[in-house]
BALOBA-1460 file (C-alpha; in Angstrom, 3 decimals):
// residues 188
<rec num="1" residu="x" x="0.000" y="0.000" z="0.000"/>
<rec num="2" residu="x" x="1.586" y="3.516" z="-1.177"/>
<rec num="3" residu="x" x="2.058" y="6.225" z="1.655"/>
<rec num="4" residu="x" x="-0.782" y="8.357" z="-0.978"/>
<rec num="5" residu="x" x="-3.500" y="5.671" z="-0.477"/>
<rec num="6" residu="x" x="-2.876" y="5.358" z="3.501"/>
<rec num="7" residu="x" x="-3.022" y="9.213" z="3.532"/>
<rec num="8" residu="x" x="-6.431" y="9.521" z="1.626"/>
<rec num="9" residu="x" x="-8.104" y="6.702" z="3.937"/>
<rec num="10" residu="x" x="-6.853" y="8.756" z="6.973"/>
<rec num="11" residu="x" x="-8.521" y="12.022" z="5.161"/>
<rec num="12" residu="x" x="-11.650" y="9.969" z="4.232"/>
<rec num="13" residu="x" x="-12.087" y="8.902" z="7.936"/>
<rec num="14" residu="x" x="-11.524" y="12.465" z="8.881"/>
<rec num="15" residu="x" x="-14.453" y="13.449" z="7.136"/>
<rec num="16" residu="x" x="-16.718" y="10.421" z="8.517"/>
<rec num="17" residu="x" x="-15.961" y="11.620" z="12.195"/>
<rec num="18" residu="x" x="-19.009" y="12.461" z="14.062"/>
<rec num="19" residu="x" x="-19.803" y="15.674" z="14.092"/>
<rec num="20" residu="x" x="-19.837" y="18.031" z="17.418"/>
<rec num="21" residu="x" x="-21.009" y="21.644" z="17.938"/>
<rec num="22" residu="x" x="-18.233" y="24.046" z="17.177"/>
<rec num="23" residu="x" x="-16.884" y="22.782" z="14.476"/>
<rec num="24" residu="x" x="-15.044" y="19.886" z="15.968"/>
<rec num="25" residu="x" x="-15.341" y="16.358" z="15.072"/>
<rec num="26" residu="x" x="-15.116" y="13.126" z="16.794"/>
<rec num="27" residu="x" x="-12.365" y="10.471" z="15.783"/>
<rec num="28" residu="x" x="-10.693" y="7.061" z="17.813"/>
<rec num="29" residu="x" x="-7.634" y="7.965" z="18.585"/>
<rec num="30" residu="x" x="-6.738" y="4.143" z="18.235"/>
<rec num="31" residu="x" x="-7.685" y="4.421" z="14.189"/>
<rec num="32" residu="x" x="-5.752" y="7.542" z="13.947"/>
<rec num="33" residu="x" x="-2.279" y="5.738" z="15.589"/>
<rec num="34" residu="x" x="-3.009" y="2.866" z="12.853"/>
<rec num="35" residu="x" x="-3.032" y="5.305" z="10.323"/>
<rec num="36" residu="x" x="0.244" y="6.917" z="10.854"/>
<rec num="37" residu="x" x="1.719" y="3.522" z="11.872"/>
<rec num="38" residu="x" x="0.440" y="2.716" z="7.993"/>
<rec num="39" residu="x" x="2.158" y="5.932" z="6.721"/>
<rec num="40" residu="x" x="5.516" y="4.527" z="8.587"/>
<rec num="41" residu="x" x="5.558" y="1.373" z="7.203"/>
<rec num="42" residu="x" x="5.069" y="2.645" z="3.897"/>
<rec num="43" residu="x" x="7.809" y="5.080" z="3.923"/>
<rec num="44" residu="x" x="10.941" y="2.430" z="3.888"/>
<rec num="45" residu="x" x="9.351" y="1.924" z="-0.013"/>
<rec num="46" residu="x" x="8.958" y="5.633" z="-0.863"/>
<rec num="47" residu="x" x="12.569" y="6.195" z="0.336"/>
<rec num="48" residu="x" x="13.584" y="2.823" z="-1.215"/>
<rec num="49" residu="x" x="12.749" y="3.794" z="-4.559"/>
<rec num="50" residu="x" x="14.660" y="7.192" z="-3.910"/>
<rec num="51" residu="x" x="17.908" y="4.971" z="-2.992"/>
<rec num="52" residu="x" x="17.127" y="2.474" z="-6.612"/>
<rec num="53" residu="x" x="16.781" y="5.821" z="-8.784"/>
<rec num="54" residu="x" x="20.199" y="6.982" z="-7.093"/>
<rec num="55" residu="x" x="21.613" y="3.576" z="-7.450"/>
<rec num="56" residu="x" x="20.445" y="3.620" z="-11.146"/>
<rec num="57" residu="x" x="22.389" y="7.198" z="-11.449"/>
<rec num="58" residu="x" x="25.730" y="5.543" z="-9.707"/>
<rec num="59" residu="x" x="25.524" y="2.582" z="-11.919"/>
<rec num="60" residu="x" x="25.007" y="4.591" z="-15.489"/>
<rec num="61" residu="x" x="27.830" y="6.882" z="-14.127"/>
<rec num="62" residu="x" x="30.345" y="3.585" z="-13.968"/>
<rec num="63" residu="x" x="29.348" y="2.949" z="-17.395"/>
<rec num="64" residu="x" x="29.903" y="6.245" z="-18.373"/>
<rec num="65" residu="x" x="33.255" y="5.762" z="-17.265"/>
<rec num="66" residu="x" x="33.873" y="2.185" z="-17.916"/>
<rec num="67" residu="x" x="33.121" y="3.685" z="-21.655"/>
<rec num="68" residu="x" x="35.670" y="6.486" z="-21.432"/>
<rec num="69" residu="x" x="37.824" y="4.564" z="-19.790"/>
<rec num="70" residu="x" x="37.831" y="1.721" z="-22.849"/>
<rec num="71" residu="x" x="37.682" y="4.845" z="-25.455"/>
<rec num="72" residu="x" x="40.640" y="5.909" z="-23.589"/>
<rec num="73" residu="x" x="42.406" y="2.884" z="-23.872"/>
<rec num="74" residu="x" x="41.490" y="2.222" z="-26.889"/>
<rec num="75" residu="x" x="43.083" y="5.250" z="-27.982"/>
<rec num="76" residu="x" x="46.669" y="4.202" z="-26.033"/>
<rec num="77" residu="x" x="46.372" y="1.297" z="-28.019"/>
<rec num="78" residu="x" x="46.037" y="2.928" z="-31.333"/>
<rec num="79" residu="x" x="48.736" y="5.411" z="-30.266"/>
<rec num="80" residu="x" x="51.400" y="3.037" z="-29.582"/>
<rec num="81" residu="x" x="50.321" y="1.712" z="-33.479"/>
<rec num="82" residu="x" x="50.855" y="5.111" z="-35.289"/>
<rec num="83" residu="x" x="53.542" y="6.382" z="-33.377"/>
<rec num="84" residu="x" x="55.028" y="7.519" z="-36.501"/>
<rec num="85" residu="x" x="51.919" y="9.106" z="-37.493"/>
<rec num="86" residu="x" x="51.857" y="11.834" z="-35.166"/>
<rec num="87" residu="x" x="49.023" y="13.920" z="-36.428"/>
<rec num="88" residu="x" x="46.909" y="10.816" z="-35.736"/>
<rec num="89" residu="x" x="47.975" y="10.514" z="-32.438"/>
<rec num="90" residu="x" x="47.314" y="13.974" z="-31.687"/>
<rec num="91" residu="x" x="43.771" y="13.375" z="-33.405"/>
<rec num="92" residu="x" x="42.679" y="10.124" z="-31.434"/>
<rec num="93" residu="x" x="43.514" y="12.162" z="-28.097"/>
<rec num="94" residu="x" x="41.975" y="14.847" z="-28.707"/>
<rec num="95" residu="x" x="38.851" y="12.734" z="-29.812"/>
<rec num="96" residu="x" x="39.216" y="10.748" z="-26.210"/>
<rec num="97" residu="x" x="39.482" y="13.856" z="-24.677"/>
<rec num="98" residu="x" x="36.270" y="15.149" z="-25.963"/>
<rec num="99" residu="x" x="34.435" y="11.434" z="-25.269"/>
<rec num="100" residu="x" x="35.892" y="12.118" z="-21.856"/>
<rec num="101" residu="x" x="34.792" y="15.318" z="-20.903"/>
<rec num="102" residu="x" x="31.047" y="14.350" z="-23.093"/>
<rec num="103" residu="x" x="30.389" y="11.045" z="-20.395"/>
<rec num="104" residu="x" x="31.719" y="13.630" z="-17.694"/>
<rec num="105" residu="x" x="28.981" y="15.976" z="-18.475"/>
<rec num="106" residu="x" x="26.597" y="13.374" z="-19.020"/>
<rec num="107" residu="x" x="27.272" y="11.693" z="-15.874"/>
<rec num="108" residu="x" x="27.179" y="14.691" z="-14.374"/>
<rec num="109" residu="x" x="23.623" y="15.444" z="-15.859"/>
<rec num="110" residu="x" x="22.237" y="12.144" z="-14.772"/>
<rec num="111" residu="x" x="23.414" y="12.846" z="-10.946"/>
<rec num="112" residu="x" x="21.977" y="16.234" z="-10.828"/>
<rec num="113" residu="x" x="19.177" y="15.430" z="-12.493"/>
<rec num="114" residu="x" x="18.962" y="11.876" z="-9.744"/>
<rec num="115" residu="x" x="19.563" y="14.431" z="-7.191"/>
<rec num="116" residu="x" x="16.651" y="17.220" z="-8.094"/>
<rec num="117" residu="x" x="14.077" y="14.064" z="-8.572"/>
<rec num="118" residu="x" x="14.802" y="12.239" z="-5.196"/>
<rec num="119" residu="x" x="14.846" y="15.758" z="-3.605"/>
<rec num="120" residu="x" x="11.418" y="16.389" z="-5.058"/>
<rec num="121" residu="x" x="9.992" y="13.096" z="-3.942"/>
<rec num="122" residu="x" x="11.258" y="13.593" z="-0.487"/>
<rec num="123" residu="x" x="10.205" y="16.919" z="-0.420"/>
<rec num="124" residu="x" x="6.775" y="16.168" z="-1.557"/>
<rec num="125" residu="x" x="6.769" y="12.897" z="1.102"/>
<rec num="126" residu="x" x="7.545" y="15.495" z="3.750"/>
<rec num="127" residu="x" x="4.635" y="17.812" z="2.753"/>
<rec num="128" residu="x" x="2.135" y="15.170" z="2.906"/>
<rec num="129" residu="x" x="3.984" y="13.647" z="6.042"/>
<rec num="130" residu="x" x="3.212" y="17.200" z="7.664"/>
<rec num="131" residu="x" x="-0.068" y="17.744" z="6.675"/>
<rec num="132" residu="x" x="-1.346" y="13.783" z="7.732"/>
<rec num="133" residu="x" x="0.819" y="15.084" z="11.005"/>
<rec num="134" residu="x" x="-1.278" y="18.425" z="11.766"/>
<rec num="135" residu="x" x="-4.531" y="16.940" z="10.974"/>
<rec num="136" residu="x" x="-3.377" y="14.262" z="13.496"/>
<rec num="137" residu="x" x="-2.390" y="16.884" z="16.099"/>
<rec num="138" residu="x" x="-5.272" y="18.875" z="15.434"/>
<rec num="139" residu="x" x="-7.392" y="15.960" z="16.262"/>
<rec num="140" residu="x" x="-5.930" y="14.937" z="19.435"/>
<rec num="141" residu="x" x="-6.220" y="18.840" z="20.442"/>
<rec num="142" residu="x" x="-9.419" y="18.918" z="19.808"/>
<rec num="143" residu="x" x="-10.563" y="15.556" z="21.797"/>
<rec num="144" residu="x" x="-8.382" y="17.160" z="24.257"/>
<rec num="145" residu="x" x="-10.470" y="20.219" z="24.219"/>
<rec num="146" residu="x" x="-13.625" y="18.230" z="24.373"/>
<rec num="147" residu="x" x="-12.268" y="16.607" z="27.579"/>
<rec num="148" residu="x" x="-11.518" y="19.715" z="29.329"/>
<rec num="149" residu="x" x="-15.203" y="21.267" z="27.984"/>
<rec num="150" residu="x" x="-17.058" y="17.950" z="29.169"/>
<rec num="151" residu="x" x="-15.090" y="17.851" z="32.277"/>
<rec num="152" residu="x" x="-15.985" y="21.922" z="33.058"/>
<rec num="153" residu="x" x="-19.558" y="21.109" z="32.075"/>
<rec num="154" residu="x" x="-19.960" y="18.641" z="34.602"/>
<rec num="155" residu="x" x="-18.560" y="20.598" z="37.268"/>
<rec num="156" residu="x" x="-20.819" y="23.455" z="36.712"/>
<rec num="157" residu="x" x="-23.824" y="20.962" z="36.734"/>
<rec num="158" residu="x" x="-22.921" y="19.688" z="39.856"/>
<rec num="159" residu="x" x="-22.391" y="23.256" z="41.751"/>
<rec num="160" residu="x" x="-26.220" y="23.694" z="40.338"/>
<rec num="161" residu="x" x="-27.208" y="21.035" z="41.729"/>
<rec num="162" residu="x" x="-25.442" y="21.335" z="44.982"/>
<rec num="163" residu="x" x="-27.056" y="25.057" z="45.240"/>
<rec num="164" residu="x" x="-30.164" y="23.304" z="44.432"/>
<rec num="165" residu="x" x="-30.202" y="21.340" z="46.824"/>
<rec num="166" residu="x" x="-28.971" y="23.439" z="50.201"/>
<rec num="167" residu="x" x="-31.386" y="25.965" z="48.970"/>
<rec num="168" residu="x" x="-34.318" y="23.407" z="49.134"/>
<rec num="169" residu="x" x="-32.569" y="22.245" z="52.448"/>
<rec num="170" residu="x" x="-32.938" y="25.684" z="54.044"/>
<rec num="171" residu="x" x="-36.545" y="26.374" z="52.733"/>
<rec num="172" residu="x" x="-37.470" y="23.062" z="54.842"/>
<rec num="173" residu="x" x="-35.394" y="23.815" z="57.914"/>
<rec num="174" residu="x" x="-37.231" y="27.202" z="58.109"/>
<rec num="175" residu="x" x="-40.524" y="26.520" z="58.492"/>
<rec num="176" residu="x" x="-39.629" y="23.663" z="61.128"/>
<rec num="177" residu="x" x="-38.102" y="26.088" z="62.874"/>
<rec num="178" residu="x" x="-41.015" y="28.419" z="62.530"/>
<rec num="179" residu="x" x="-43.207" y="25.950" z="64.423"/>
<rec num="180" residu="x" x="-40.596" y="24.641" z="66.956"/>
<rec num="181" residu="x" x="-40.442" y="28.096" z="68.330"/>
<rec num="182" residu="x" x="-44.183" y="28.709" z="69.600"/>
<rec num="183" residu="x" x="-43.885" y="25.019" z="70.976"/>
<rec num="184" residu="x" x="-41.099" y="26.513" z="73.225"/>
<rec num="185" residu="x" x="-43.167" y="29.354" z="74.126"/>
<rec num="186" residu="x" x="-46.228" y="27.542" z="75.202"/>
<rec num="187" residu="x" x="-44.181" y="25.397" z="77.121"/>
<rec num="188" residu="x" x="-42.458" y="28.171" z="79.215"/>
């Protein structure tokens, strides 16, 4: 499963989370953890394939130079033939030189250009990593949020109720008292 497949499930559940006041939504925090323990165990592949396109750049650079290397030679060999010819000496290492300095410049091509793309995929893996990341954090905030709102809610219920209740409490002790008292009189 690619890391952009795990990410869009993670968005998709995002958008099934029940739905609060506010704005927020409600998600498991045990689905969330499996979805970025998805998004690491897809990553070794994503940065694998970075590592074969790099190989792949290494390994057309040794050929590169394995070519040079054999024009190169090849032009020793043909130099020790026409010795006595030196203008085709001079020719043959001029034309290595410029084979040379050509697979150079390729190489060099093919290593920049192995460089920009596995830059750009890891850049691009560390944008999505980031977003998946804040909508993660944003989630836990907010079930923390909910927690400390639910928690506050219930606190002020109970003070209403306790208030509630001693207020009933001294409406009932006051008329008992009320008729206690001429009790005490008629006894004196």
């Amino acid at each position: 499963m690619s890391v952009y497949r795990v990410l869009d499930k993670l968005e998709a559940y995002v958008r099934e989370g029940t739905w609060l006041p506010a704005g927020y939504r409600i998600l498991s925090e045990e689905r969330l953890s499996e979805f970025v323990e998805k998004i690491r165990a897809t990553l070794p592949e994503e940065v694998g394939r970075a590592k074969i396109i790099t190989k792949d750049h290494e390994r057309m650079l040794r050929a590169a130079q394995e070519k040079a290397q054999a024009l190169v030679d090849d032009a020793a060999t043909k130099h020790e033939e026409l010795l006595d010819q030196h203008e085709l000496v001079q020719r043959a290492r001029r034309t290595a030189d410029a084979i040379l300095r050509d697979a150079e410049q390729r190489a060099q091509k093919v290593r920049e250009g192995a460089d920009h793309y596995a830059g750009s995929v890891l850049a691009e893996m560390e944008a999505r990593l980031s977003g998946a990341l804040g909508a993660v954090r944003k989630g836990r905030d907010t079930l923390t949020a909910q927690t400390t709102t639910g928690t506050a809610a219930a606190t002020q219920l109970a003070d209403a109720a306790a208030k509630s209740r001693r207020a009933a409490f001294d409406n009932d002790v006051q008329p008992v008292q009320a008729d206690t008292a001429p009790l005490e009189t008629v006894e004196s």
